[in-house]
C-alpha positions as CSV (number, residue, x, y, z in Angstrom):
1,X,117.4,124.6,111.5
2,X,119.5,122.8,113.9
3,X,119.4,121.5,117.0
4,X,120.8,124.5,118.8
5,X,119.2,127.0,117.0
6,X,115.5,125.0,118.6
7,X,116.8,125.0,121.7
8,X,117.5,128.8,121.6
9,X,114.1,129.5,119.9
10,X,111.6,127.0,122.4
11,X,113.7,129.1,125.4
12,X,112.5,132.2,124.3
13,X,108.7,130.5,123.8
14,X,109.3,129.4,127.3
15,X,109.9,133.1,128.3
16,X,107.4,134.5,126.1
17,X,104.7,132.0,127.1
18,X,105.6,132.1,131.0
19,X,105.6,136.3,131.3
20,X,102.8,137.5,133.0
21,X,101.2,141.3,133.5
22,X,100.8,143.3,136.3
23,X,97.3,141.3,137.1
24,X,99.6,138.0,137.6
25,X,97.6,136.4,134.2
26,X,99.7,135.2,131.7
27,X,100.4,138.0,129.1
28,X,99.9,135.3,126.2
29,X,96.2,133.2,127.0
30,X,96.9,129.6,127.5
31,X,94.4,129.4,123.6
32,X,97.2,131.3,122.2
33,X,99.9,129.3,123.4
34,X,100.5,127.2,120.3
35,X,102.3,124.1,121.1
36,X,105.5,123.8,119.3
37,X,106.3,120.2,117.0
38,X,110.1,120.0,116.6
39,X,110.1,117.4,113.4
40,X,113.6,115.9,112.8
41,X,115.2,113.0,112.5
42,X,115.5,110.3,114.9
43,X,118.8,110.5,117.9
44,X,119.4,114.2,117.0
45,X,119.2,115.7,121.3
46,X,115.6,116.5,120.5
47,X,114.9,114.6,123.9
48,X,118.7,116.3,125.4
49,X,117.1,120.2,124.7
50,X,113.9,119.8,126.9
51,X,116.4,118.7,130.3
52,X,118.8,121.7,129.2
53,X,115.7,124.2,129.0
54,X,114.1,123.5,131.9
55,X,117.7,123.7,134.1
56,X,118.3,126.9,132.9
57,X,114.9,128.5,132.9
58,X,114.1,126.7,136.4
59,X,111.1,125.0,135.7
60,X,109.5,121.6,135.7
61,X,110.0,118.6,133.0
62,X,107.4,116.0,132.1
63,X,108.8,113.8,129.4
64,X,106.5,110.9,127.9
65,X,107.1,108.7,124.6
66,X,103.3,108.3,123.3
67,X,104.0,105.2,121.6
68,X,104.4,103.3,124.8
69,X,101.0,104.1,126.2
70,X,97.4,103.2,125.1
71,X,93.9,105.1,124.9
72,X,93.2,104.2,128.3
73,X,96.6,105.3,130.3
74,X,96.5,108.8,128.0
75,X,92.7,109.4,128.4
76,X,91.9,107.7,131.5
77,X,89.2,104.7,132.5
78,X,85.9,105.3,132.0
79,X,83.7,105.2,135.2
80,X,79.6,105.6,135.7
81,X,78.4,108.4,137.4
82,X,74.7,109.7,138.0
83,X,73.4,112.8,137.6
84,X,70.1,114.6,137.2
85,X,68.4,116.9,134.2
86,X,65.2,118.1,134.4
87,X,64.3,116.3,137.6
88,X,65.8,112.7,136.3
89,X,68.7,111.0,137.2
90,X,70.8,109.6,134.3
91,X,74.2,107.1,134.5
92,X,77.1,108.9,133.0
93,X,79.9,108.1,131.8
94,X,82.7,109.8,132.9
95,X,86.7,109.5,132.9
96,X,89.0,109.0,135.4
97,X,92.3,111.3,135.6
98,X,94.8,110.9,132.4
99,X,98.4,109.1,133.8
100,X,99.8,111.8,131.6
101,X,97.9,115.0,133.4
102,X,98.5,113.3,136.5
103,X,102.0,113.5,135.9
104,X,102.2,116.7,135.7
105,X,100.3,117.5,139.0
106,X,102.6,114.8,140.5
107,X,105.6,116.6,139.6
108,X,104.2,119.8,141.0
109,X,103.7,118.1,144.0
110,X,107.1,117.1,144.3
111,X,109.4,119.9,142.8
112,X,107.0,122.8,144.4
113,X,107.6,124.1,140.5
114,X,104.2,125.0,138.8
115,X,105.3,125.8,135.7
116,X,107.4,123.5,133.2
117,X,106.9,121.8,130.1
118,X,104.8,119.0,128.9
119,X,107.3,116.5,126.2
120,X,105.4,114.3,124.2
121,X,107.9,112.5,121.5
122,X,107.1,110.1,118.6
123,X,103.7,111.9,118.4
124,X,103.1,111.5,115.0
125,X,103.9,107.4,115.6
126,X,100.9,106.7,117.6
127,X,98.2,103.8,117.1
128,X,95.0,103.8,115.4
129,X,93.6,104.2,118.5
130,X,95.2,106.8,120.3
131,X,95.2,109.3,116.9
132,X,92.1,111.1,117.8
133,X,93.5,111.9,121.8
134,X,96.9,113.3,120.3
135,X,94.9,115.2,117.7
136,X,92.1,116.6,120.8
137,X,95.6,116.7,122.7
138,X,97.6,119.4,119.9
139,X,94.1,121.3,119.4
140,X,92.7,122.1,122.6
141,X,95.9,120.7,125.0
142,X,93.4,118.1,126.9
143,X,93.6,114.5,127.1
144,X,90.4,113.1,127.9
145,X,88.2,115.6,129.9
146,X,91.2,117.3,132.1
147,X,93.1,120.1,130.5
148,X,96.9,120.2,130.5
149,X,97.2,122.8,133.6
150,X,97.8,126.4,133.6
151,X,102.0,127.6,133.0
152,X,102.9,124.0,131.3
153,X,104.4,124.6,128.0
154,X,103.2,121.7,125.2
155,X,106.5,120.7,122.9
156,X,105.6,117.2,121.1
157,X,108.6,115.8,118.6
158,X,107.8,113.4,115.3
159,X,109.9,111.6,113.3
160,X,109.8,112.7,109.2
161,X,108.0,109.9,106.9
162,X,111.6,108.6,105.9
163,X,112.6,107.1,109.3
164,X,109.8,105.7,110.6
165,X,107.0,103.9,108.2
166,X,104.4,104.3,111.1
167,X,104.2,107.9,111.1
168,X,100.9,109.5,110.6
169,X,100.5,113.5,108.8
170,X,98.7,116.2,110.5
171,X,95.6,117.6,108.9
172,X,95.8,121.3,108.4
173,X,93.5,121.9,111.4
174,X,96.0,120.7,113.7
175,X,99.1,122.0,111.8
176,X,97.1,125.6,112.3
177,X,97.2,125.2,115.5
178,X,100.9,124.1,116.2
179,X,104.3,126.3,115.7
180,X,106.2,123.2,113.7
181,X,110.5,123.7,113.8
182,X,112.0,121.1,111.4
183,X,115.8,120.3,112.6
184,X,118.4,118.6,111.1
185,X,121.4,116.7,112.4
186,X,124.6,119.5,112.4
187,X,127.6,118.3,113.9
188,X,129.3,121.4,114.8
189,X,126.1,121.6,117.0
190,X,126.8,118.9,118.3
191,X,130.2,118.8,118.9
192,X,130.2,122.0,121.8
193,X,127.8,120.0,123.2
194,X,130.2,117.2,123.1
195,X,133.1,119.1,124.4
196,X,131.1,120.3,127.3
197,X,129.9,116.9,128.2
198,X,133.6,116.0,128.1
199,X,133.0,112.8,125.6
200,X,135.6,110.6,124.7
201,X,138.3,112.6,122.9
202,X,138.7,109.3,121.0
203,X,135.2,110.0,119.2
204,X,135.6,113.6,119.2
205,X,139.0,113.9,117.2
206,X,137.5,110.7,114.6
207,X,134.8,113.1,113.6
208,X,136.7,116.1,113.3
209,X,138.6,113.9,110.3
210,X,135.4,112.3,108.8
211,X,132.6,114.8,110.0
212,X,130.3,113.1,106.7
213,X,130.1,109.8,109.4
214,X,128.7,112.2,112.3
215,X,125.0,111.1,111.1
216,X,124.3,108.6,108.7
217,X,120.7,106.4,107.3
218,X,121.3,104.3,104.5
219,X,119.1,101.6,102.9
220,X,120.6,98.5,101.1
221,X,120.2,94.9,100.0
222,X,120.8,94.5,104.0
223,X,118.3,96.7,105.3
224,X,118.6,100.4,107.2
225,X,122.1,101.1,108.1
226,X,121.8,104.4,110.5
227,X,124.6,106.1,112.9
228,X,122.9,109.0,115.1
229,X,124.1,111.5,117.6
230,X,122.7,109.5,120.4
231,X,124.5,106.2,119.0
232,X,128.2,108.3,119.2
233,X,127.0,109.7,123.1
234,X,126.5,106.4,123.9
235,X,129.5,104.6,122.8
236,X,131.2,107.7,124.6
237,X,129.6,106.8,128.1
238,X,130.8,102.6,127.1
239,X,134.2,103.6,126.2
240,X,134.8,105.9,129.3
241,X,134.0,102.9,131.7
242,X,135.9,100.7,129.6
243,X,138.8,102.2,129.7
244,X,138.6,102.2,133.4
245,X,138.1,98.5,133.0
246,X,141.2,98.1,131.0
247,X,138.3,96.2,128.8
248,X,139.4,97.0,124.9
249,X,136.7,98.5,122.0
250,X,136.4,96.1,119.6
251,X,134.5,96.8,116.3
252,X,131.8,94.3,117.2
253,X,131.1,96.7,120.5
254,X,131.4,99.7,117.9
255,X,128.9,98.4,115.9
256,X,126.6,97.7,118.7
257,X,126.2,101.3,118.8
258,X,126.4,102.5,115.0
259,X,124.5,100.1,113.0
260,X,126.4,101.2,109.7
261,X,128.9,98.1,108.8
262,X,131.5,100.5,107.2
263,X,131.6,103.8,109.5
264,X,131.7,101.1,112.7
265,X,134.9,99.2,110.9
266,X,136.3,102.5,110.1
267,X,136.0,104.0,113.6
268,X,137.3,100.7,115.1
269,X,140.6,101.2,113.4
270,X,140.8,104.5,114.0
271,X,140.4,104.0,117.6
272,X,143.0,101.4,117.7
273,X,145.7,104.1,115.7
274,X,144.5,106.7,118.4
275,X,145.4,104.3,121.2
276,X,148.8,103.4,119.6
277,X,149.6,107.5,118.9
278,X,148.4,108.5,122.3
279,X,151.4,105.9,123.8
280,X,153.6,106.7,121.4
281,X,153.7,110.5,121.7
282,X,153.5,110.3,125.4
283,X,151.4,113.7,125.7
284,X,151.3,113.5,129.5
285,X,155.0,114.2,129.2
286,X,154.8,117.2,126.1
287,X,152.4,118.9,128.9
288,X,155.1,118.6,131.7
289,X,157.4,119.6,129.1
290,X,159.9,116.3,128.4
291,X,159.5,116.1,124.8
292,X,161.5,113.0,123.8
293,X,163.7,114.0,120.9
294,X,162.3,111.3,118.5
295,X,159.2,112.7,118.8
296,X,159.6,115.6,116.1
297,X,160.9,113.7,113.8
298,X,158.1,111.2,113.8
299,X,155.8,114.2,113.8
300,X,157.4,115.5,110.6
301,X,157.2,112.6,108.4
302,X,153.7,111.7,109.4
303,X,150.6,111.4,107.5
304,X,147.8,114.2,108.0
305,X,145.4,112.1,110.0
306,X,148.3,111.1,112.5
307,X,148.8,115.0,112.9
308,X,145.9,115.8,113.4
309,X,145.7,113.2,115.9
310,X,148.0,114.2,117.7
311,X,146.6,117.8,118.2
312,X,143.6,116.3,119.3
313,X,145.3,114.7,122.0
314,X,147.1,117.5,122.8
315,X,143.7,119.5,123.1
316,X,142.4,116.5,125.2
317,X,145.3,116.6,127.7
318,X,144.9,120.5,128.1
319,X,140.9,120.4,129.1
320,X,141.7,117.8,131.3
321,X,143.9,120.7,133.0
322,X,141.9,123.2,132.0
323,X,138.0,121.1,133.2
324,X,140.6,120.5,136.8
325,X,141.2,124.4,137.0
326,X,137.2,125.5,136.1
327,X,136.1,122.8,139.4
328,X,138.3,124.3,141.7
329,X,137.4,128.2,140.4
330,X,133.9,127.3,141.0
331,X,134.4,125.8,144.4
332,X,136.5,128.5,145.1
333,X,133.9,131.1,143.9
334,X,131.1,129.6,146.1
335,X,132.7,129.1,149.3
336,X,134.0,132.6,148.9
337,X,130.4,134.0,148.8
338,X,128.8,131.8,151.7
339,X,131.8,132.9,153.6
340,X,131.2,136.6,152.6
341,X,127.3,136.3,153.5
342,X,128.5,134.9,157.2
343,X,130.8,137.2,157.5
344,X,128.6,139.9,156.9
345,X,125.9,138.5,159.5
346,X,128.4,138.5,162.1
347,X,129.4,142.0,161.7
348,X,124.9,142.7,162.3
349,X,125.4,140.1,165.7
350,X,128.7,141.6,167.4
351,X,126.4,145.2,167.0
352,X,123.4,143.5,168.7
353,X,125.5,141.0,171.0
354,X,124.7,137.9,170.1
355,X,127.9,136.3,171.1
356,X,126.4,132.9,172.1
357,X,125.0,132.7,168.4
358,X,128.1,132.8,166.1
359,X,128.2,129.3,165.3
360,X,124.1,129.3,165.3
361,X,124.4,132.0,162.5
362,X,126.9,129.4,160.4
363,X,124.5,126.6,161.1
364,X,121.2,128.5,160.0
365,X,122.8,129.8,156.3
366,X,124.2,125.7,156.3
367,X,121.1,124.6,156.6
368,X,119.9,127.3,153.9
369,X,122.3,125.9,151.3
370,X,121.5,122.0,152.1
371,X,117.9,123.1,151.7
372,X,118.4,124.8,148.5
373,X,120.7,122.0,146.8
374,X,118.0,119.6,147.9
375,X,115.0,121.2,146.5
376,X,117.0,121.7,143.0
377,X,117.7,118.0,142.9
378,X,114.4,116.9,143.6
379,X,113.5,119.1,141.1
380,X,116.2,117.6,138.3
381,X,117.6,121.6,138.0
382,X,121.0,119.6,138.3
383,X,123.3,117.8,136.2
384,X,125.1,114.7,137.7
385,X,128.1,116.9,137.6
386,X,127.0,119.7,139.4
387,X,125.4,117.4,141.9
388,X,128.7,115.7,142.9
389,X,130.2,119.5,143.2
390,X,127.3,120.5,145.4
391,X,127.8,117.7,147.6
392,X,131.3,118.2,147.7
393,X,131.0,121.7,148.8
394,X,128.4,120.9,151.0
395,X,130.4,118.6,152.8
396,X,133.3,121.1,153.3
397,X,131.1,123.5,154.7
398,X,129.4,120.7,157.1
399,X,133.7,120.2,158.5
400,X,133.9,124.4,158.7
401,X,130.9,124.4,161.6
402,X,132.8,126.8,164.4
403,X,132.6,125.7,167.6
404,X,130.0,127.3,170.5
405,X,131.6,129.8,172.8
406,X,133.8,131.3,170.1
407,X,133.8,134.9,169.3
408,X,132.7,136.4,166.3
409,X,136.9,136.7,165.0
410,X,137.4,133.0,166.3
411,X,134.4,131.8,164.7
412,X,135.1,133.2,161.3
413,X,139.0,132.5,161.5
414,X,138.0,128.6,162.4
415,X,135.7,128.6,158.8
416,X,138.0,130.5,156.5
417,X,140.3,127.7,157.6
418,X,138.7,125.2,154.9
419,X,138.7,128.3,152.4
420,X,142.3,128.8,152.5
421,X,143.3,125.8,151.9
422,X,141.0,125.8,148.9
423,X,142.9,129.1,148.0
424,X,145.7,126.7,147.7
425,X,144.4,124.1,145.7
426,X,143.0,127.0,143.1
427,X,146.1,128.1,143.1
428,X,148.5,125.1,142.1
429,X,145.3,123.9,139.4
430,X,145.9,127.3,138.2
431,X,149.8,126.9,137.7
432,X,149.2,123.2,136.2
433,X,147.0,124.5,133.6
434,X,149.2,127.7,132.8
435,X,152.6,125.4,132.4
436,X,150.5,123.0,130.6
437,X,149.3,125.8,128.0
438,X,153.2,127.2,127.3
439,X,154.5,123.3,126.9
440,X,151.9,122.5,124.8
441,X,152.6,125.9,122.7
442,X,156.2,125.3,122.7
443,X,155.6,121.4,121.4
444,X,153.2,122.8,118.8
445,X,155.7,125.9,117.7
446,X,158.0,123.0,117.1
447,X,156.4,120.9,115.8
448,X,153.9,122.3,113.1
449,X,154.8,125.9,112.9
450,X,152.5,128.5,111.7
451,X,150.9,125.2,110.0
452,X,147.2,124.1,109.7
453,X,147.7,122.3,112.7
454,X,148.1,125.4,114.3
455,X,145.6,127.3,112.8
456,X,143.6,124.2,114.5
457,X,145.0,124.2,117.7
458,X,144.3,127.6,118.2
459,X,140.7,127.2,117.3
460,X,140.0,124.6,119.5
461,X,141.0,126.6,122.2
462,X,139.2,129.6,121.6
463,X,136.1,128.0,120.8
464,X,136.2,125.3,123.8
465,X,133.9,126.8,126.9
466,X,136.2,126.3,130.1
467,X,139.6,127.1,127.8
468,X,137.9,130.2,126.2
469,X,137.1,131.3,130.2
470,X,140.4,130.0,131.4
471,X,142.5,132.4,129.0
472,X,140.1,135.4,129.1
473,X,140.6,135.1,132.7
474,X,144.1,134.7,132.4
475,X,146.9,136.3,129.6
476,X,148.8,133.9,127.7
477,X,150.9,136.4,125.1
478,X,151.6,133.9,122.6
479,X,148.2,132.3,122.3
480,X,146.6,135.9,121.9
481,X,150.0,136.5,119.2
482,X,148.4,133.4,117.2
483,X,145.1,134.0,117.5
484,X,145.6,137.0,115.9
485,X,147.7,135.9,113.0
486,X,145.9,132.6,112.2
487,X,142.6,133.7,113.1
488,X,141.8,137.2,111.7
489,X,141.5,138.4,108.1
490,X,142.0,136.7,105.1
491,X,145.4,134.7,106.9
492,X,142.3,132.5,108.5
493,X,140.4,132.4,105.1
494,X,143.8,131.0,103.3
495,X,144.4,128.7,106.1
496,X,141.1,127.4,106.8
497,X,140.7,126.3,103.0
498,X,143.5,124.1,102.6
499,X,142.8,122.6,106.0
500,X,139.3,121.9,103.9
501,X,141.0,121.0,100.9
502,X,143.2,118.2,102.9
C-alpha cells in the first residue's frame, strides 16, 4: 500500500482502538490491541503520518528512534529493594521507570491529553542487546516492568532487509501478535501532500516530467546511490530560504540532498531552465493579463518540457493567489463566529442588564480563545502555519477589546470595526484570485488550445486542495466548460494517453 492509504487505515485503528462502551472501558481490551508495524522503505513520511494523525484525531504523540537508546534508557536502572516471604527479608532487584514510559506520562502531564500514540521507528534495527525489550515491548507492550499506559496506541516502523544490513526478522510469535502494513514509496501520494505543504514549485513541476526520479536506491561500483521523499522535502525547505537569500542552487547543494550522481545533475539543470523560463515568460504579468506578444510565439515553437514548464508556473502563480484568498477566508470565517458568539451574549446581558459588563463579556470569550490556542500548541495539535494564523487572529481580536462604559450597540459596533475591514481584504483576495484564474485561461486558450497542456492545466486545478475549494465556492464558466470536455469520458482517456506517451 502506500503511504496514504496507512495513514487512512492506522486513523481508523486509532478510532477503533480509542472507542469506549457505555461503562467508559475501552470497547477493544488493551491485549487485543495489536500494535501495528508499518515496514517500508527508508524517507517515505512514515515519521510525517503519525504528526498528521494525532492533529486530526486530537491526541497525544510520543515519537522515539530505538536505535539511539540502550537497554538501560528503554528498560530502566536496576535498583535493590528488600522485601519479605515467609517471614524473611530478601534484596531485590528492581527497575527504575523506562525514559520511554516516562515519556509518555510526561507528555500527559503537559498536553492534559491521555490518550495518543506511542512511535517507535527503526525497531527492527536495534542492538544485540536491546532485541529482547523490543520483542517483550511488541508482545506484551511493557518495557522493563511498567506497561505502556492505558489509551496509548503502539505503531513501531522497520526498514525492509534491502536498506538497511542491520535489520533483524521477527519470529512468528511476535509477528502474531502485530498488524504489519508494508508501504511503498508512490509519488502521486506524495505529491498532494506536497502541494498542500506548498513545496517549491521548482521540485514539484521536475517530477511531474521525470516522476521515475521521485524515489530512487541504486547500488554500484560507488556504493548506494538513494533519493527519498524526505531528501526532495528537504531541499524544498533549502531552496525556499535560498531564494530569499538571493543565494543560487548549485548541483553540489542538490546532491547534498539526493545522493544519486545522475538525478542530482539532472535536477540541477532543470532548475536552472526553470529559473531562465520563469523570467522569460514573465507569469506575474500573464496573471495581471499583459501578455507580451513574443510570448506565443516562443510558446509555439518550444519543446514539450519547456511547455510543460510553463504550465507549472502558471499553476504555481495561481495558488499563490489562490493559498492568499484560502488565509483570508479562514480569517474571515473565524472572526465571523467569535463575533457571532459575542454578539449573541450581549443580546442574554441587555435582557438581564449588565450594562457595566459588555466589554467584560468580550474579554472573558478572548481569554477563552487565547486559552484554547495555547493548550493546542502545547499540545503540537498545530502546524507552524496554522500557529502563525492563530496568532494573527488572536492579535486582531486583542486591538477589537471595546472600551468600559459602552453600551451593548457601541460595544459591538467598536469590534465589528476590525471585521469589516477584514470584509475588505476577503474581498479584494477574492477579485485577485478570480482575475488571475480568467488571465491565466485566456493565456492558456491561446496558447495551447484544447491541447495536453490543457487537459493538464485543468487537472491540476481540480485536484489542488485550496483551488478545488476556491472554484466550488466560486463559478468560473469556462473552467467548468473544460473540465467537462477534457476531463469526462473517453476525450480524458485519449488525452491522458498521449500526454503518457510524450
Amino acid at each position: 500500500m502506500n503511504i496514504k492509504q496507512a495513514k487512512e487505515e492506522i486513523k481508523n485503528t486509532v478510532l477503533a482502538y480509542l472507542k469506549k462502551d457505555a461503562d467508559g472501558e475501552y470497547q477493544i481490551p488493551s491485549i487485543r490491541q495489536r500494535p501495528i508495524l508499518l515496514m517500508g522503505p527508508p524517507g517515505i513520511g512514515k515519521t510525517q503520518i503519525m504528526e498528521q494523525i494525532a492533529r486530526e484525531c486530537k491526541i497525544g504523540l510520543v515519537s522515539y528512534t530505538i536505535t539511539h537508546h540502550t537497554r538501560q534508557s528503554a528498560v530502566g536502572l536496576p535498583f535493590i529493594k528488600e522485601e519479605q516471604f515467609d517471614g524473611k527479608t530478601y534484596s531485590v532487584t528492581e527497575y527504575t521507570m523506562s525514559e520511554i514510559i516516562a515519556s509518555v506520562y510526561r507528555k500527559q502531564k503537559e498536553t492534559g491529553l491521555n490518550e495518543g500514540i506511542l512511535f517507535i521507528d527503526e525497531i527492527n534495527c536495534v542492538s544485540e542487546t536491546l532485541a529482547p525489550t523490543m520483542l517483550q515491548f511488541l508482545q506484551c507492550k511493557m518495557f522493563g516492568n511498567q506497561a505502556v499506559p492505558k489509551g496509548w496506541i503502539i505503531v513501531a516502523a522497520g526498514n525492509p532487509p534491502e536498506y538497511n544490513k542491520s535489520v533483524r526478522d521477527f519470529d512468528m510469535v511476535t509477528l502474531d501478535r502485530l498488524r504489519r502494513l508494508d508501504i511503498e514509496a508512490d509519488f502521486s501520494v506524495w505529491k498532494e501532500y506536497a502541494r498542500k505543504q506548498h513545496l517549491n514549485a521548482a521540485i514539484l513541476s521536475y517530477l511531474e516530467l521525470r516522476p521515475n526520479n521521485f524515489y530512487k536506491v541504486e547500488a554500484d561500483v560507488e556504493g548506494l546511490q538513494f533519493v527519498t521523499a524526505r531528501g526532495w522535502e528537504d531541499l524544498s525547505n533549502l531552496m525556499d530560504v535560498y531564494e530569499e537569500l538571493q543565494i543560487p542552487v548549485g548541483e553540489e547543494i542538490v546532491h547534498e540532498f539526493l545522493r544519486h550522481e545522475d538525478v542530482a545533475e539532472d535536477v540541477a539543470a532543470y532548475f536552472d531552465l526553470y529559473k531562465k523560463y520563469q523570467d522569460d515568460y514573465g507569469i506575474p504579468e500573464i496573471l495581471a493579463g499583459n501578455v507580451k506578444p513574443q510570448v506565443y510565439a516562443r510558446i509555439e515553437a518550444a519543446a514539450f518540457d519547456e511547455r510543460f514548464s510553463v504550465v507549472s508556473l502558471l499553476l504555481d502563480g495561481l495558488s499563490e493567489c489562490f493559498h492568499a484568498y484560502a488565509k483570508e477566508a479562514n480569517l474571515t470565517d473565524s472572526w465571523f463566529a467569535f463575533l457571532k458568539q459575542y454578539c449573541a451574549a450581549l443580546k442574554d446581558a441587555e435582557q438581564d442588564r449588565k450594562a457595566s459588563k459588555y466589554n467584560e463579556i468580550y474579554k472573558t470569550f478572548l481569554k477563552a480563545e487565547e486559552e484554547h490556542y495555547e493548550q493546542e500548541k502545547k499540545a503540537d495539535l498545530l502546524t507552524k502555519e496554522q500557529i502563525h494564523e492563530k496568532e494573527a487572529f488572536l492579535s486582531l481580536l486583542k486591538k477589537g477589546t471595546p472600551a468600559s462604559g459602552l453600551d451593548a450597540k457601541e460595544s459591538f459596533t467598536y469590534a465589528k470595526e476590525g471585521f469589516d475591514a477584514q470584509k475588505e481584504k476577503l474581498a479584494a483576495a477574492e477579485e485577485k484570485a478570480a482575475f488571475a484564474l480568467e488571465h491565466a485561461l485566456d493565456f492558456m486558450e491561446n496558447a495551447f488550445g484544447d491541447s495536453q497542456e490543457m487537459v493538464m492545466f485543468v487537472t491540476e486545478l481540480t485536484i489542488g486542495a485550496e483551488t478545488a475549494k476556491y472554484l466550488a465556492e466560486h463559478t468560473c464558466e469556462r473552467y467548468l466548460k473544460y473540465k467537462e470536455e477534457l476531463l469526462v469520458g473517453t476525450k480524458k482517456a485519449q488525452l491522458l494517453s498521449e500526454l503518457a506517451r510524450d
